[in-house]
C-alpha positions in Angstrom: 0.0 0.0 0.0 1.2 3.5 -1.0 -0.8 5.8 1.0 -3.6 6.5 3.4 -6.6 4.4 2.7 -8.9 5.7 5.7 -12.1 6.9 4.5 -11.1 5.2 1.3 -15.0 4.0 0.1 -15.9 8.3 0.6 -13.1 9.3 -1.5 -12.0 6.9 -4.3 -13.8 8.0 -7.3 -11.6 6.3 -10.3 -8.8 3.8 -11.2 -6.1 4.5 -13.6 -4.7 1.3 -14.9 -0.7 2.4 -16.5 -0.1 -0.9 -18.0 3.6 0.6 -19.1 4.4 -3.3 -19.6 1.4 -5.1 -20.4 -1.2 -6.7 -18.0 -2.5 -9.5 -17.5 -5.4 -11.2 -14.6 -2.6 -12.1 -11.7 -1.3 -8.8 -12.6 -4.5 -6.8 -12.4 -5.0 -8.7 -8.9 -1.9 -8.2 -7.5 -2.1 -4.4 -8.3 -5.0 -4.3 -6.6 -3.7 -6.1 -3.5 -0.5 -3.6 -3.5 -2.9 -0.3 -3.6 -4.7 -1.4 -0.6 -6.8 -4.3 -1.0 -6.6 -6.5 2.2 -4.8 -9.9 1.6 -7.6 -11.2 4.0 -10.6 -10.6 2.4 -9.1 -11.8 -0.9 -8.6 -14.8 0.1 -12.2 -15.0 2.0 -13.6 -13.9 -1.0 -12.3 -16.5 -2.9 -12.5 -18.8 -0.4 -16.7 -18.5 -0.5 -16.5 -18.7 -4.6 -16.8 -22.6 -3.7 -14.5 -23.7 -6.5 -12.6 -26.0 -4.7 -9.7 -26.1 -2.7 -7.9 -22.5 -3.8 -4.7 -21.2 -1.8 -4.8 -17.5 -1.9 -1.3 -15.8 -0.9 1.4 -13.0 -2.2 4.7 -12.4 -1.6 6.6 -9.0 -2.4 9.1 -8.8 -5.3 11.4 -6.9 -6.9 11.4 -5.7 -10.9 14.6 -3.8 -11.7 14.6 -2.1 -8.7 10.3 -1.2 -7.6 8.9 -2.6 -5.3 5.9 -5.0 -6.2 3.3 -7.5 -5.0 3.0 -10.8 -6.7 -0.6 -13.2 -6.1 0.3 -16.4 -5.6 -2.5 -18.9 -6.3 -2.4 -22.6 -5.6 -5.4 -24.5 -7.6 -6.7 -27.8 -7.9 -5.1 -30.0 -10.9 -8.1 -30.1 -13.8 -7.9 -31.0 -17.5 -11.5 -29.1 -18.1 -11.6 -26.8 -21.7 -14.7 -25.1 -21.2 -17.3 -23.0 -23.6 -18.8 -19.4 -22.6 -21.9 -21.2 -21.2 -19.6 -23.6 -18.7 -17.6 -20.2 -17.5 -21.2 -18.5 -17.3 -23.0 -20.8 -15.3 -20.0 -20.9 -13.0 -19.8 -17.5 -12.2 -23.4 -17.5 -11.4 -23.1 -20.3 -9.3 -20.8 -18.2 -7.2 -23.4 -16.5 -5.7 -21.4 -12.9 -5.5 -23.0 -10.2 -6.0 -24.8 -8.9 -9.2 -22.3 -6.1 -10.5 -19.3 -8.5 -9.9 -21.2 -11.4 -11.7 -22.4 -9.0 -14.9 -18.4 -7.5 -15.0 -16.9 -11.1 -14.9 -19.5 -12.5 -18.0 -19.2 -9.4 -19.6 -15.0 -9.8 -19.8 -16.0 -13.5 -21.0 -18.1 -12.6 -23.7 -15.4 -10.0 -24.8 -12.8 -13.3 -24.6 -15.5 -15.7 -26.6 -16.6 -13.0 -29.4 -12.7 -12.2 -29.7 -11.7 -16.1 -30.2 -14.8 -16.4 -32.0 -13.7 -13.4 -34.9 -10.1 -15.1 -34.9 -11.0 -18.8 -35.7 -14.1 -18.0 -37.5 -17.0 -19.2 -35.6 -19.7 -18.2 -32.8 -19.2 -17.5 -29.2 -21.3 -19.8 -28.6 -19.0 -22.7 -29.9 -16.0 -21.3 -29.1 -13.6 -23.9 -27.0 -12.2 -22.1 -24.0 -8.6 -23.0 -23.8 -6.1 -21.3 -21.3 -8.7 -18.3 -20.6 -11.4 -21.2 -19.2 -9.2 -22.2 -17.0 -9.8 -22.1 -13.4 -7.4 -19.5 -12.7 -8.6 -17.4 -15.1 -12.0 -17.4 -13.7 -10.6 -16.9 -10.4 -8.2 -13.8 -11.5 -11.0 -12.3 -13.4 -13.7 -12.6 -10.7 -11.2 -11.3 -8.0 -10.2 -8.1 -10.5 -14.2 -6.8 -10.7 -14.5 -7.8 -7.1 -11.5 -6.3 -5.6 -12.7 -3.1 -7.9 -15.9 -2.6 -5.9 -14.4 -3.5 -2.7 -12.3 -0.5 -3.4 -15.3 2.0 -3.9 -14.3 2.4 -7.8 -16.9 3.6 -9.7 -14.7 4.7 -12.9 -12.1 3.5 -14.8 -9.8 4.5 -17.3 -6.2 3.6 -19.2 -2.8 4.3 -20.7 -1.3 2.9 -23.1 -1.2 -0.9 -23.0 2.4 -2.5 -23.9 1.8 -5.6 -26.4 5.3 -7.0 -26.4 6.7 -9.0 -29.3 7.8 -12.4 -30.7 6.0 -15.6 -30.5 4.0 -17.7 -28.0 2.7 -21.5 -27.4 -0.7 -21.7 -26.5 -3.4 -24.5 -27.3 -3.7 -24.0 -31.1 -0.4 -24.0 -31.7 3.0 -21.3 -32.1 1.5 -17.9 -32.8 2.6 -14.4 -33.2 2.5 -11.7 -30.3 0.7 -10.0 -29.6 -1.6 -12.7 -29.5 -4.5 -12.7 -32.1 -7.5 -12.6 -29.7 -5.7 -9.6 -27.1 -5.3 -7.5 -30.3 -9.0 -7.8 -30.9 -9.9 -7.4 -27.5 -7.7 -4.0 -27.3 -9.7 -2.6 -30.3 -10.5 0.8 -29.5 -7.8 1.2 -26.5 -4.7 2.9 -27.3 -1.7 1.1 -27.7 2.5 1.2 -27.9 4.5 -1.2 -29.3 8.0 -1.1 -27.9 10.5 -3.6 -28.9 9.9 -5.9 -26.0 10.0 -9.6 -26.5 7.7 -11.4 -25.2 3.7 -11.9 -24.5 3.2 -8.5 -22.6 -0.6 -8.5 -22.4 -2.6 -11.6 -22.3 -6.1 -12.2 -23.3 -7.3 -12.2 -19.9 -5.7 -8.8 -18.6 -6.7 -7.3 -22.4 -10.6 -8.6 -21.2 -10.7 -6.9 -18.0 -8.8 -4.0 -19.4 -11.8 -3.8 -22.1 -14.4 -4.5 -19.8 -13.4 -2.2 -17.1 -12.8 1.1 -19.2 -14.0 0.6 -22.7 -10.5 2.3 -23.6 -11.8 5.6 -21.8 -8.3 7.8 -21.4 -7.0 8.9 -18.4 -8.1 12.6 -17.2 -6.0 15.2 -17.6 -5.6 16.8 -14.5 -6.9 14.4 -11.7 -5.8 13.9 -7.2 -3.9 10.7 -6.6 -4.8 9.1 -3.2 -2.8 5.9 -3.8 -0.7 3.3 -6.4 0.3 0.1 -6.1 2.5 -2.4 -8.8 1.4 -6.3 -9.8 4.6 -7.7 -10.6 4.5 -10.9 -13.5 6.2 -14.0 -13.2 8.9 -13.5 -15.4 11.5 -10.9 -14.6 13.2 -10.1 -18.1 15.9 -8.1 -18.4 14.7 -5.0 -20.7 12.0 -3.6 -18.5 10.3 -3.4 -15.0 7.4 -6.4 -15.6 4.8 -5.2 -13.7 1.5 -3.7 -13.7 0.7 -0.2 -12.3 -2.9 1.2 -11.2 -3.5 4.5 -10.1 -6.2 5.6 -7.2 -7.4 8.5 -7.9 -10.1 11.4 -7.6 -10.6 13.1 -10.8 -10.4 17.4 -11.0 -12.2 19.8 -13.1 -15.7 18.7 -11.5 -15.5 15.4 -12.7 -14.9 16.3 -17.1 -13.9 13.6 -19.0 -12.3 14.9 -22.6 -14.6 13.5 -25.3 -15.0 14.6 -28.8 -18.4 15.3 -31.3 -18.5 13.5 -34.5 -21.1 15.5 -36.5 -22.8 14.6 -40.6 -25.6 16.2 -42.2 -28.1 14.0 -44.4 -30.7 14.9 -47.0 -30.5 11.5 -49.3 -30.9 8.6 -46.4 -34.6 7.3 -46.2 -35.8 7.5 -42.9 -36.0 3.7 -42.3 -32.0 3.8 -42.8 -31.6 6.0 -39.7 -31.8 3.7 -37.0 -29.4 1.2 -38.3 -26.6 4.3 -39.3 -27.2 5.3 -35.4 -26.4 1.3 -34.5 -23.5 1.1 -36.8 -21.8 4.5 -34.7 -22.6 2.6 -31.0 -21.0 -0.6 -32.2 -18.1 1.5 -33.5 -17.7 2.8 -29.4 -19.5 6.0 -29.6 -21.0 6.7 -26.4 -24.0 8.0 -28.1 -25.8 8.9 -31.2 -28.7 11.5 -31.8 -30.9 12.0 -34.7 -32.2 15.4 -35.2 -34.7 17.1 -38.2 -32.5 20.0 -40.1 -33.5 22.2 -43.3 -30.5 21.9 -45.4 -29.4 24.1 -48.5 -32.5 24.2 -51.4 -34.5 23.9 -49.2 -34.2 20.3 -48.6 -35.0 18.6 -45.0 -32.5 16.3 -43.5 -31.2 14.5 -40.8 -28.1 15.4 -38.3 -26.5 12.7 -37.0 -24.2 13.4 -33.6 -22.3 11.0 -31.8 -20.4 11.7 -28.8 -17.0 9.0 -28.2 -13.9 9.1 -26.6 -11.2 10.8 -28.5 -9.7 6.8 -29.1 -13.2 5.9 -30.7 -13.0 9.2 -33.5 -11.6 7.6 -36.1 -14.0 3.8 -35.7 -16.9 6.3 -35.5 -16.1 8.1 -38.3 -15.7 5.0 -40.6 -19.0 3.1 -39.2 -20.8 6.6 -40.4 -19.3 6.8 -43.7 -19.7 2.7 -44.0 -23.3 3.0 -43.3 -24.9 6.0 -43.9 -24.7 8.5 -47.3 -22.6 11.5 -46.1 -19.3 12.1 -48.2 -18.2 14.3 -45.0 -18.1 14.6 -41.2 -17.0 17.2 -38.9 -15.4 16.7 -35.4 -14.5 18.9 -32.3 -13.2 18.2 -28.7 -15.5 18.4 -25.6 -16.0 18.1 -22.2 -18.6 15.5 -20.5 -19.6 15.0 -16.9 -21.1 12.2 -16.0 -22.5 11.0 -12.7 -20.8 7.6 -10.9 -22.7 5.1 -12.0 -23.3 1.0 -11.2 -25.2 -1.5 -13.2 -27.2 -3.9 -10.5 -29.5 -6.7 -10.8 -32.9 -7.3 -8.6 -35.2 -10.0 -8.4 -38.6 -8.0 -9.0 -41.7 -10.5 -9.0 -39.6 -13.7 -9.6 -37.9 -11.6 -12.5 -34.7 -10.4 -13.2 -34.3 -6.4 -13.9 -31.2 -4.8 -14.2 -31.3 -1.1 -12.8 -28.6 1.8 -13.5 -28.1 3.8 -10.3 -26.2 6.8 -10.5 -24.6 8.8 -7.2 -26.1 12.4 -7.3 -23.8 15.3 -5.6 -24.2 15.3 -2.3 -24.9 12.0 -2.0 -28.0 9.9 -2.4 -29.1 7.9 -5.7 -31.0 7.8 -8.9 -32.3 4.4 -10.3 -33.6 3.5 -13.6 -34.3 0.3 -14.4 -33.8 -0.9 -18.1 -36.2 -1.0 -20.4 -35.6 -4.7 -22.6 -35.8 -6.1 -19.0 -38.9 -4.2 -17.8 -40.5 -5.3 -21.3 -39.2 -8.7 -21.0 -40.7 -8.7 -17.2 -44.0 -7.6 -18.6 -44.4 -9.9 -21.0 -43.9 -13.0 -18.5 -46.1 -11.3 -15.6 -49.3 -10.4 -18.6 -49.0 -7.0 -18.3 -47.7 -3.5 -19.9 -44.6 -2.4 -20.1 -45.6 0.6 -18.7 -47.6 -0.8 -15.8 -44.6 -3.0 -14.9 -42.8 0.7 -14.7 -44.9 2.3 -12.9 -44.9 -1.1 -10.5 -41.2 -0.2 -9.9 -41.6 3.3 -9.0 -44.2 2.1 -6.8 -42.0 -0.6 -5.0 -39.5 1.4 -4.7 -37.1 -0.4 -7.4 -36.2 2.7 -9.3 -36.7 6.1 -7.0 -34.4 9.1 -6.7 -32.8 9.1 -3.1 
């Protein structure tokens, strides 16, 4: 631990991850142990996963010369090579709790649709390999949990190191970085120094994606602590180890973000919807559709999508890709955005997932969303409207 953690859950706002050498899942845990996470309730928390008979331990190391924790997990011997739906229903079997769970499936689906884009078929059949491992379920599950235990609410990165060369795994000798991390790092900034070796495994480039979507660190922001995951191996060219940041941001919380603007007077209408899906599966953050009179006399459509400045250029292609514009216009922005949480309640023997948001000065906002209060609705016989108002009733979604 590098600093003063009392009063930490009042104070810690975000978490920079610096991965100046890669990452990877023991990393990302053992960063997280060295900032201030408690050895103790690691290994209690891991200890109630029910997985079997896991040691949970760490041992402080050197890497040319700073000072690092290392986890050190002893596991249960297994041959199993698992699908998504075998990882899935494990994590639920778990029993923690619901923004952990949805984190941990949400960095497995990122790993299956990755593998799946590499060897050409569905996440669904995709054959879980060294990421399906036990320890990677365990490394994973600890990283979203020893977040929240933390108080994080938001999360951002540098850089990530890929490292060069080749490397073993299941299917055989491939090139570094490894085909599925590259996939999983689209949208996340990136350096290639010439390191040899795998820097950044699919598993740390899965939490890294899950975590912060490839948002960049602020600007000007208050560190309050920062710890260093060292890797197993200690090469010779460069400290191998893992830095995270605790921080609170400045400037009232503004994140920098940048407007990706087209006009449109020769898309039909019907077309709209789909250009607007096309820029949110690029990684805007998100897309508008307004009425304009353009030049003639001619109505249109503006398109504006708001993304982080890593996202411009994917943004900017999915709009030219799908829509009819021949030209787009761009400009840097400020956002501020309200701490936020994705939970999961049990309303009326249904699952609803509700987005709370921490209001200045403390208290919340909930809003539960709407494909689940539809999907609610449909199995109790009634409205998606009067299921609504049924959780503003009960209390499910209320402003605190």
């Amino acid at each position: 631990m590098r600093n003063n953690q009392d009063n930490r859950e009042k104070i810690v706002r975000g978490l920079i991850f610096d991965p100046f050498s890669g990452i990877s899942g023991d990393m990302t845990v053992a960063a997280l142990l060295d900032v201030g996470l408690p050895l103790e309730w690691l290994q209690g928390f891991v200890a109630g996963l029910g997985l079997g008979d896991i040691r949970v331990g760490s041992e402080k190391v050197q890497r040319k010369g700073i000072a690092c924790t290392r986890l050190v997990l002893e596991l249960p011997h297994e041959h199993a090579h698992r699908h998504l739906h075998h990882v899935v229903k494990i994590i639920e079997g778990t029993g923690v709790a619901p923004e952990v769970r949805d984190r941990a499936v949400h960095a497995f689906t990122l790993l299956a649709d990755a593998e799946a884009e590499v060897h050409g078929t569905t996440r669904e059949k995709v054959h879980f390999h060294e990421v399906g491992a036990l320890d990677a379920i365990v490394d994973i599950l600890s990283a979203m949990a020893g977040c929240a235990e933390l108080g994080v609410t938001e999360f951002y990165t540098r850089p990530v190191t890929l490292g060069r060369g080749w490397v073993d795994i299941a299917h055989g000798n491939f090139p570094l970085p490894a085909p599925a991390t590259l996939k999983l790092l689209g949208g996340i900034p990136v350096r290639d120094p010439d390191f040899e070796g795998e820097c950044t495994t699919p598993t740390g480039a899965a939490i890294l994606q899950a975590l912060t979507g490839g948002a960049e660190a602020p600007a000007s922001f208050t560190p309050l602590a920062n710890g260093f995951g060292a890797g197993t191996r200690d090469p010779r060219d460069r400290p191998n180890c893992l830095r995270v940041i605790l921080v609170e941001p400045r400037g009232a919380g503004a994140e920098s973000v940048v407007v990706i603007q087209c006009d449109l007077d020769d898309l039909p209408p019907e077309y709209v919807p789909p250009l607007m899906d096309a820029a949110v599966a690029a990684g805007a953050l998100d897309c508008t559709a307004v009425p304009v009179g353009m030049k003639k006399g001619r109505p249109g459509v503006r398109i504006e999508a708001l993304a982080h400045p890593a996202q411009r250029d994917a943004v900017t292609e999915a709009l030219f890709q799908a829509g009819s514009t021949i030209g787009v216009r761009y400009w840097a922005a400020e956002r501020r955005t309200l701490p936020r949480r994705m939970e999961t309640v049990n309303w009326r023997g249904q699952e609803v997932r509700v987005k709370r948001s921490t209001l200045p000065g403390g208290g919340d906002r909930a809003k539960p969303e709407f494909e689940d209060v539809a999907r609610a609705a449909a199995a109790l016989g009634i409205t998606p409207l009067a299921a609504y108002r049924a959780l503003l009733a009960e209390g499910v979604a209320a402003e605190g």
